[in-house]
Every structure is written in structure tokens, then in C-alpha cells.
N, C-alpha and C positions, 0 to 999 in steps of 0.2 A: 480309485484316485489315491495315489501315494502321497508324501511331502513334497516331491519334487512336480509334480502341478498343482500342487498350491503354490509353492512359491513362483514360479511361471506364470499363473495367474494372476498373484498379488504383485509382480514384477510389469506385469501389460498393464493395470488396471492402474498404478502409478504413474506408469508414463501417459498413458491417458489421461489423467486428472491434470498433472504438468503441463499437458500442452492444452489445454485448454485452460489453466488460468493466465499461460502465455499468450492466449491466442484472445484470451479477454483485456488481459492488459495493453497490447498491442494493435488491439482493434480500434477502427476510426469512432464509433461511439465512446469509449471512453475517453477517446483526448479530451475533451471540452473539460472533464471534471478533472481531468489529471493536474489540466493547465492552471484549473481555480485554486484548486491543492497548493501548487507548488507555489505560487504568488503569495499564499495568504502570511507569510513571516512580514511580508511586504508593504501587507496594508495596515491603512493609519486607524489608529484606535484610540479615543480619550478616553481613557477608564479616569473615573474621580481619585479612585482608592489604589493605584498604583503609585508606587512610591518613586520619585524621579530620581536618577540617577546625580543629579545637581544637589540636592535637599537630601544627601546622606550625612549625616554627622561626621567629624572625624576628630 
């Protein structure tokens, strides 16, 4: 085994992994959480201790 199957093989074994966190991202089980994700800027939050944007001194 030279350098150049290792690098052949660390080159398949790449593209392997790639498609498969493609193919996890992509796939119908994750939408549900994707979609919880991307909403969450969205939702409504009272925190006590956040400081309101009105109540900033100037």
C-alpha cells in the first residue's frame, strides 16, 4: 500500500461521510426538528432579567 491508496481511500471515505450527513439533513425525519430550530428566534420569551430595549438610558 503506497501514499497514493491512502489518499484514494481517505478521498472515498470523505465522500462517504458527506453524503451521509447530507442524506441525514435531508431526510424526512429530520424536518420536524429542523423546522423547531428555525422558528425558535420566533418565539415569545418573558425572561425577568432581560433588559428592554425601551428602558435603555441615553
Amino acid at each position: 500500500m503506497d501514499i497514493n491508496d491512502l489518499r484514494s481511500l481517505t478521498t472515498v471515505l470523505g465522500l462517504l461521510c458527506f453524503l451521509g450527513i447530507v442524506g441525514w439533513a435531508y431526510g424526512k425525519s429530520s424536518k420536524k426538528g429542523f423546522d423547531e430550530a428555525a422558528n425558535l428566534p420566533f418565539a415569545e420569551h418573558d425572561d425577568e432579567g432581560a433588559a428592554s430595549s425601551t428602558s435603555h438610558p441615553r
